[in-house]
N, C-alpha and C positions, 0 to 999 in steps of 0.2 A: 640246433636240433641235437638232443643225446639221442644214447643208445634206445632208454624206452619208445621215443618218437617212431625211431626207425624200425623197432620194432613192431610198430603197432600200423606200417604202412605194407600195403596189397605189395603184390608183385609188380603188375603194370607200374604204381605209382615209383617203386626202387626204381626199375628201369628206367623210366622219364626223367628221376632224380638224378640217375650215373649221367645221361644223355643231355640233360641241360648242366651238369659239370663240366663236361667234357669241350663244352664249344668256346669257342675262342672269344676273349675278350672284345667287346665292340669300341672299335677304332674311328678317325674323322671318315673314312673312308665309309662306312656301315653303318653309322647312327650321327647324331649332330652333335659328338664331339670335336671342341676344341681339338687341331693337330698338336698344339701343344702337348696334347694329355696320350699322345700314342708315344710306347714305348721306341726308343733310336735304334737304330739295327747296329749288331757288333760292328767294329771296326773292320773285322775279315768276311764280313759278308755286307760290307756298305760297298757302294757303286764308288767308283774313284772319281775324283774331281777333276777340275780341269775341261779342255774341248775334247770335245769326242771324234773319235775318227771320221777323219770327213768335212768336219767343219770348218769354213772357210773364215780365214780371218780378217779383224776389223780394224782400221787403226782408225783415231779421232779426226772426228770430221773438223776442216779449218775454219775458226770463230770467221763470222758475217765481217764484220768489224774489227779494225788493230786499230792502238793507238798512234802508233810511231810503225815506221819500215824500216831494217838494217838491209842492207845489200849486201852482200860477199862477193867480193868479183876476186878472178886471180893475178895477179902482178907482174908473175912468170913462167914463161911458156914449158912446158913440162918435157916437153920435144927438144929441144934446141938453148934453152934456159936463158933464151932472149926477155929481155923485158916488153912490157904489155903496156902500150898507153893508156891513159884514162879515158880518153876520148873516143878508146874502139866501140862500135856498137854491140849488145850484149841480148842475149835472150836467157829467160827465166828456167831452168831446168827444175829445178823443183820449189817449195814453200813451205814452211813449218813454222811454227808457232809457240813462242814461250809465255807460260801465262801466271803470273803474280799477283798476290792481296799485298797493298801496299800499308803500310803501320796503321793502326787503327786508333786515334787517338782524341778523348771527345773535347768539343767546341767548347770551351766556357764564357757565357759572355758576363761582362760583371756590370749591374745597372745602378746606375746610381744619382740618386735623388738629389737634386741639389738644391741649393735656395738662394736668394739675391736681395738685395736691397735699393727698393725703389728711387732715383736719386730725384724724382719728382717729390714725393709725399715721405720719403723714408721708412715706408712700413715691408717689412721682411715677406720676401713673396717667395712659397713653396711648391716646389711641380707637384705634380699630380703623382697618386700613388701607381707606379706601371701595373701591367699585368702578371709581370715574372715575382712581384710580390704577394700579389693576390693569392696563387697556386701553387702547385709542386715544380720544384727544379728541373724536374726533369722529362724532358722535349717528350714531340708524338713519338720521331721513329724511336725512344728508345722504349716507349711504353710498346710500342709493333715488336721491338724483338725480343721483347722478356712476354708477351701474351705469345707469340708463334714458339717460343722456347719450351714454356710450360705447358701449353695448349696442344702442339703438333709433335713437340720433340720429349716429352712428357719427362721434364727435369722438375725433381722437388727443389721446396727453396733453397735448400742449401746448395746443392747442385747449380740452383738458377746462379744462386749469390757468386759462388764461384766460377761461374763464365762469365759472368760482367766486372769482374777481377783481373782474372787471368787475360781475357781477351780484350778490353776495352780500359782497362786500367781504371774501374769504377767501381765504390765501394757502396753498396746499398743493402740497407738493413733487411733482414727477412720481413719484419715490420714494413718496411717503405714498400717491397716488390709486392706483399702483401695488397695492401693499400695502392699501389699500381696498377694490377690490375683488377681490382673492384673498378676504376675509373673508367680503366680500357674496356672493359664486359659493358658498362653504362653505355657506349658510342652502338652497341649493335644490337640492341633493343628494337630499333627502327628498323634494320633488316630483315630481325625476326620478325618481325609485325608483316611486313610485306610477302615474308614467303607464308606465313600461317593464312594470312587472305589469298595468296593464290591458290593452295593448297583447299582450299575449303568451296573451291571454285571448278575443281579438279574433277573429270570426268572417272578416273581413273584413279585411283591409290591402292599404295602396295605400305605396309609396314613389318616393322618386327620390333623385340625388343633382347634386351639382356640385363642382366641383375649386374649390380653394383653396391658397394656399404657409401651410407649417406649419412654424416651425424652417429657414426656407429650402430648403426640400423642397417638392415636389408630394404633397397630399394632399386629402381630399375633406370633405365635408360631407354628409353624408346626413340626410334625413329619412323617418319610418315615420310613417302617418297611420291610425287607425279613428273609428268615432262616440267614443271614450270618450277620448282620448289623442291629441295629437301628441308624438313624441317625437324630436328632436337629437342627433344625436352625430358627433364629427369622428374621423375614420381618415385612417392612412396609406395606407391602401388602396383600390381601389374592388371588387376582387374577391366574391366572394359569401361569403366569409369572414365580412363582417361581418354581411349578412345572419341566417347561421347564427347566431352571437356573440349578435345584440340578439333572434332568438326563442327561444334557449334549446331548442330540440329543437319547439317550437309549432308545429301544421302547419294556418293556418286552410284555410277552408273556399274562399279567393279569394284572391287577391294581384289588384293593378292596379297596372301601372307601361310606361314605354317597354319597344323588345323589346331593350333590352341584357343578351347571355346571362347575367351576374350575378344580373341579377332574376327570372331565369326559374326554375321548379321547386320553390317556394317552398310553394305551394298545392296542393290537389286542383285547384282549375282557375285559369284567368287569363284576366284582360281587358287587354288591348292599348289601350294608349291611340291612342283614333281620331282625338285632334286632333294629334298626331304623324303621324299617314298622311293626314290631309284637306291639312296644309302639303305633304306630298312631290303630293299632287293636283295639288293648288295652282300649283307649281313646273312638272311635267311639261304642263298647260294649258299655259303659258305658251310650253312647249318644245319641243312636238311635236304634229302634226298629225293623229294616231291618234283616233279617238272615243273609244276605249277611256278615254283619263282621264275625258273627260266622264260615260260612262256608272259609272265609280268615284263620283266628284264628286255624282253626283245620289244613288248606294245612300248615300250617306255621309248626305247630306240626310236622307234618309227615315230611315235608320238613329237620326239625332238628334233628328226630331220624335219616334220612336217611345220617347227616352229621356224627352223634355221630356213626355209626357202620360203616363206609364205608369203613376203614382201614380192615374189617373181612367180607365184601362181595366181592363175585364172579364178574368181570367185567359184566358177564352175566346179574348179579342180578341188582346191582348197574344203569345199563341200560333200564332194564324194570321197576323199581320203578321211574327212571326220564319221563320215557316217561310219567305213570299214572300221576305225579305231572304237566306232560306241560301239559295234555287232562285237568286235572282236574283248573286248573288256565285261562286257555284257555275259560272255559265254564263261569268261576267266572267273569272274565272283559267282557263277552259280556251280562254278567246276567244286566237289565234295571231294574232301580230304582228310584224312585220316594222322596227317601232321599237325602238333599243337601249333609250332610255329608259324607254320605255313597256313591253319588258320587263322590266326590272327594278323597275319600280313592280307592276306585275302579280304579278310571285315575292314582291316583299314581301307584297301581300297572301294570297298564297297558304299562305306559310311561317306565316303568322298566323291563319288560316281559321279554326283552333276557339278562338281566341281574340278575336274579332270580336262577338261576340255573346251573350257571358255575361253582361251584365247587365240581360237578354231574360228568361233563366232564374233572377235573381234581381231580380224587379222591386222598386225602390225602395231596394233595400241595397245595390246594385254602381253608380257612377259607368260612363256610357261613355269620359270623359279621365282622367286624372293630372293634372289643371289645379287641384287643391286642393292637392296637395303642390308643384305647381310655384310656387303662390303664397306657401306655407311658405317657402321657398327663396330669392324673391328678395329680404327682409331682407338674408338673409347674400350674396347676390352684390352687391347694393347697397355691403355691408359690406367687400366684397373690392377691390373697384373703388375706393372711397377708401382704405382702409389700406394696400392688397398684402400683406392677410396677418396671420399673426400670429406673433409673436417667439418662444412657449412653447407646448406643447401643454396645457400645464394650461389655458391664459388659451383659447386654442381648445374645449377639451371643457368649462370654466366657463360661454363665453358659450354654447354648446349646451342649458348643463344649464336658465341663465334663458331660453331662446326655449322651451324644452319647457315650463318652468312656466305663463309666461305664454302660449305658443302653444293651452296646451290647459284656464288658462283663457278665453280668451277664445270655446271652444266653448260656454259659456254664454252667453245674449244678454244683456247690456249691462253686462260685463266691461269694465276701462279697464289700460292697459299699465302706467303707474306707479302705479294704485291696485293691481294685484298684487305689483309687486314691494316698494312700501312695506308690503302685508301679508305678505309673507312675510320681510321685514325685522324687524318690528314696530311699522313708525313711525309 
């Protein structure tokens, strides 16, 4: 905007202009930015590290399991500097534990084909061709730790190639790791299949998604969450298309997600993620001098204790505390405000009203966030931020297919990320 612009705007509108200058950049705290993207506090006004006063300290807990026991007993008497027999009887005073990776060095087996000569008929007999010549060289568990490398620990190939160098003494082409894990992605097809049919079975779904480059394009990443299933998958799109696509005609009984129109209309009803509208709170506090956020700020509070106890109130209870939260929301969006900001924070919640508080009416099986999918998610933004991307869309909708496997099992408690993908490997 030049000089003539400025000149040609009313008074009120300079003042608005100075007053939306003036306010503070929105942060992960106040809008759904990445924390990546908020500025680090100086060195002399950051918190110092370390335990805080107070805190009580922890030392490692001793492994379940040792392989081997050492004893240490004493020999001579510290008092008197008599010798000590072997045979005294002894009690444990304490126990510690030293713990070692022992060389890591791989298996080669070498197979080899042989042939004979029939001493009946004398015709040359050849064994059969094995398996190890059929395929690739190289075994399941190491196709499990070059997919959990690349997949969970987000090393490009070159990267890859040099941990299976350095640590394993194994030299494999970017080609071969390539070409590894096209194979390894193949084994978890079948797991996707199973969590997309539970998922479509699901009373209940929540999703989100986030952009990613695909084939040097912009495309997305989506995740769909229920109790039974997480399930991944990469589009070119962000449209509601895909939506449609991965329920197959399924119309649960909820949807929860952000209020981006794509994810809307999916369900008989929908919950609005609240911790997406407590950051925009958040944000207008800080930006306007209206009560009105505050009095958002505190329904939000109440709103969230009444998700955090609802498993341990009465339907009774659970019922009259929603109704006070509609009277009181009810009276907030027709409250008139003479703040830009703060109306537009107001219409969001407005535009959002019967979706504010469906998981009132389904106590203990509706989330009041999308903060479970949003944590599905930041694997792969993590993932995006070091790569920028990926080369193929096969290699994109592969690593989808193994965060689905292992995403949904780890909704069983005390699941481990390479101990499923090594089982679904077989190694």
């Amino acid at each position: 905007m030049g000089r003539p612009d400025l000149e040609r705007l009313s008074r009120e509108e300079l003042i608005e202009l100075v007053l939306r200058l003036q306010r503070p950049a929105k942060t992960s705290r106040t809008s759904s930015k990445s924390p990546s993207t908020d500025r680090k506090e100086r060195r002399d006004a950051s918190r110092p590290g370390g335990g805080k006063p107070g805190h009580q300290g922890h030392s490692r807990i001793l492994s379940e399991a040792f392989d081997r026991a050492i004893d240490h007993r004493p020999d001579i008497c510290t008092g008197c500097c008599a010798a000590l027999p072997a045979d005294l009887a002894t009690e444990t005073i304490s126990e510690h534990d030293t713990i070692e990776l022992p060389p890591i060095t791989p298996v080669v087996e070498r197979h080899r084909r042989l042939a004979v000569r029939c001493p009946s008929c004398g015709m040359r007999v050849t064994a059969a061709l094995p398996d190890a010549a059929k395929g690739t060289p190289f075994g399941a568990r190491i196709h499990a730790i070059a997919t959990y490398l690349k997949t969970f620990q987000a090393l490009s190939y070159e990267r890859l190639q040099g941990a299976f160098a350095d640590l394993f003494g194994l030299t494999i082409s970017q080609g071969g790791l390539m070409n590894m894990l096209r194979r390894a992605q193949a084994h978890f097809a079948g797991g996707r299949d199973d969590a997309v049919s539970e998922l479509r079975q699901a009373a209940v779904v929540s999703s989100d998604e986030t952009g990613v480059r695909i084939e040097g394009s912009n495309a997305y990443h989506w995740v769909f969450r229920c109790d039974q299933a997480v399930v991944h998958t990469a589009a070119p799109t962000r449209g509601a298309i895909v939506v449609r696509t991965m329920m197959d005609g399924h119309r649960p009984d909820v949807w929860c997600s952000d209020r981006y129109a794509a994810q809307q209309g999916h369900a008989d009803a929908h919950q609005a993620c609240l911790a997406h509208l407590a950051r925009d709170v958040a944000y207008a506090l800080q930006n306007s001098e209206d009560f009105l956020p505050m009095r958002l700020k505190l329904w939000l509070n109440k709103a969230f204790g009444l998700a955090e106890g609802i498993s341990r109130l009465a339907p009774s209870t659970i019922a009259t505390r929603r109704r006070a939260l509609e009277r009181t929301i009810d009276d907030i969006i027709t409250t008139p405000t003479s703040c830009e900001l703060t109306m537009k924070l107001r219409n969001r919640f407005a535009r959002a009203r019967e979706q504010l508080l469906t998981f009132a009416y389904w106590p203990g099986k509706v989330e009041p966030t999308n903060n479970a999918c949003e944590r599905d998610l930041r694997p792969a933004v993590i993932q995006r931020k070091i790569t920028n991307g990926y080369r193929a869309m096969w290699a994109a909708q592969g690593e989808a297919d193994i965060r689905t496997v292992v995403a949904t099992a780890r909704l069983t408690p005390g699941t481990n990320i390479f101990g499923t993908i090594a089982t679904t490997l077989g190694a």
